[in-house]
C-alpha positions as CSV (number, residue, x, y, z in Angstrom):
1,X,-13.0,-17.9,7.2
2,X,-13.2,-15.1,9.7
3,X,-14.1,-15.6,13.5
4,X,-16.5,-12.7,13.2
5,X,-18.4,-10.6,10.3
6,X,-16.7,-7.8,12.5
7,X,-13.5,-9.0,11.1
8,X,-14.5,-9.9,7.4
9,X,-14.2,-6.6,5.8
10,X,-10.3,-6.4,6.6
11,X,-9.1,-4.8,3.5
12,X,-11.5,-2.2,3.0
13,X,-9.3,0.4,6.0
14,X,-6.5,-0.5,3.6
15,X,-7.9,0.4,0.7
16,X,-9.0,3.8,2.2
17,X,-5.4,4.0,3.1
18,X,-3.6,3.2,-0.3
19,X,-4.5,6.2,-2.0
20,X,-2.9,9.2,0.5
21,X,0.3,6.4,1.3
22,X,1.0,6.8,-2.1
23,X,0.6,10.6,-2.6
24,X,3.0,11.0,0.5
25,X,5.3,8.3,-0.3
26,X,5.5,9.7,-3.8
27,X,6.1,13.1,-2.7
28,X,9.1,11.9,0.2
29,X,10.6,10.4,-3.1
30,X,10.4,12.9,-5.0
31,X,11.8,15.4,-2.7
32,X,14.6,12.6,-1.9
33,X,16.0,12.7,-5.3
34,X,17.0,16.4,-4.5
35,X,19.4,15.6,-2.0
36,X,22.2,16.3,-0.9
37,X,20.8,19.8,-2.0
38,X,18.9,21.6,0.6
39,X,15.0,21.3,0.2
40,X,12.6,23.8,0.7
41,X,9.5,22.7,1.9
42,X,6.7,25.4,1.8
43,X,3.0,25.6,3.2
44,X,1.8,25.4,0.4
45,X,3.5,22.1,-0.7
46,X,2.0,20.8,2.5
47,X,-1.3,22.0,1.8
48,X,-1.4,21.0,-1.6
49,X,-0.6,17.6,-0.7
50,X,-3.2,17.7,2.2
51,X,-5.7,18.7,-0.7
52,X,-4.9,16.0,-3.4
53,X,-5.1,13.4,-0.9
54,X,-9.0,13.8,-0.7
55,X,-9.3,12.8,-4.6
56,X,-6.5,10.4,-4.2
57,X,-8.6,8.5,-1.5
58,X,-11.6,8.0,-3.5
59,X,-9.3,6.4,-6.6
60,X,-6.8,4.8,-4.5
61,X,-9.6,2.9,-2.7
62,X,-10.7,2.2,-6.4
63,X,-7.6,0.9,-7.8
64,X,-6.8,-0.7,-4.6
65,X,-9.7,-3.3,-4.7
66,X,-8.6,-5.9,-6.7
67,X,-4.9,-6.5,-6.0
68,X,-6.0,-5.9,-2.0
69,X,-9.0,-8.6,-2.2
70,X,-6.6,-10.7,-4.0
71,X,-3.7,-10.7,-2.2
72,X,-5.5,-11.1,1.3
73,X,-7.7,-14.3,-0.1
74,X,-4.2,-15.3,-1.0
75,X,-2.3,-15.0,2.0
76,X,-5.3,-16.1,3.9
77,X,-5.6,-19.3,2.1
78,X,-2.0,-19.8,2.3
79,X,-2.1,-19.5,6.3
80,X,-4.6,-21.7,6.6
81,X,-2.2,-24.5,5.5
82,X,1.8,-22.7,6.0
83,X,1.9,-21.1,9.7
84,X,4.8,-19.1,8.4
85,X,2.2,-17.2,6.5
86,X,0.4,-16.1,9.4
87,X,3.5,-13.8,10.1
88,X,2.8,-10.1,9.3
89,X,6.2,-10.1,7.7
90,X,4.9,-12.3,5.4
91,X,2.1,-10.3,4.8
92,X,4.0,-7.3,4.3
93,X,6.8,-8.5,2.1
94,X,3.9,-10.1,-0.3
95,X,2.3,-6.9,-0.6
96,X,5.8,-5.2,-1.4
97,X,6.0,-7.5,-3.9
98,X,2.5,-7.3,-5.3
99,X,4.1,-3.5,-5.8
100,X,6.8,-4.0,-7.8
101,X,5.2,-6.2,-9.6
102,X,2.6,-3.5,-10.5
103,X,5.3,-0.8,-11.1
104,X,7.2,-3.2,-13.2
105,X,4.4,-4.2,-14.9
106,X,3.2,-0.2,-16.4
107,X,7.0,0.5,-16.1
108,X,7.2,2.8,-13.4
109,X,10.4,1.4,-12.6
110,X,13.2,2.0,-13.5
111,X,11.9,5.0,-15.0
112,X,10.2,6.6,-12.6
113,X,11.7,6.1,-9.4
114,X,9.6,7.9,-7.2
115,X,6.5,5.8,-9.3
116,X,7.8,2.7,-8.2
117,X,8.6,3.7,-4.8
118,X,5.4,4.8,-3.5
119,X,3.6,1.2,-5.4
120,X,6.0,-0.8,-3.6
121,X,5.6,1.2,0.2
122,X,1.3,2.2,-0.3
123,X,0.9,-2.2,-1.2
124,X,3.7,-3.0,2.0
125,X,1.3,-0.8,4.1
126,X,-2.3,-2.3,2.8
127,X,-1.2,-5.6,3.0
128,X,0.2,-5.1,7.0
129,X,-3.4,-3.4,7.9
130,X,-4.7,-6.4,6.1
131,X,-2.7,-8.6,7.5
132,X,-4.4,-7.4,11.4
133,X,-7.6,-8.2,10.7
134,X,-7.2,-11.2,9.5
135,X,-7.5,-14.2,12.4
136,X,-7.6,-18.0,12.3
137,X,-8.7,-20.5,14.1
């Protein structure tokens, strides 16, 4: 599958990843929906952030496992067979829409907007650092 074991563990760095692109996407939304107010952004709303993103690594990487094994086995497969799936756009619009499936799926959207959001842009990211480890032959 892989050209070297080097190579094989491709969506563990995304899975690291997932957890703090959600926390800062979700906190980008959040602050978005305040517009066109002026927003005041503190040093302590930075640090705070900073500081949840430590526990939000650990379950991220968690609840990142399956969809991100999944979805890379997937894509993988598929490339093997469609060249068009070799394209990291590919990649990266299947893992969007692994997201909004998910956010669909426990109704973070359209209720929570912000929710939704940060699924559809933290699965977009893990599937593109997926996506560049992954190599056929």
């Amino acid at each position: 599958m892989y050209g070297s074991n080097a190579r094989r563990p491709g969506f563990l760095p995304a899975c690291l990843v997932a957890g703090p692109a959600f926390v800062w996407t979700y906190a980008l939304a959040d602050l978005y929906l305040y517009l066109p107010r002026p927003i005041v952004v503190s040093g302590g709303d930075v640090l705070a952030v900073l500081l949840f993103c430590l526990p939000a690594t650990i379950v991220g990487f968690l609840l990142a496992l399956p969809p991100t094994g999944m979805g890379m086995l997937m894509m993988y497969k598929l490339g093997e067979t469609l060249p068009a799936a070799r394209l990291p756009l590919a990649w990266t619009l299947t893992g969007a829409g692994f997201g909004a499936g998910i956010a669909v799926t426990f109704g973070a959207w359209p209720h929570l907007p912000p929710t939704a959001l940060a699924l559809v842009a933290a699965s977009a990211l893990c599937a593109r650092i997926c996506r560049r480890q992954a190599h056929w032959e």
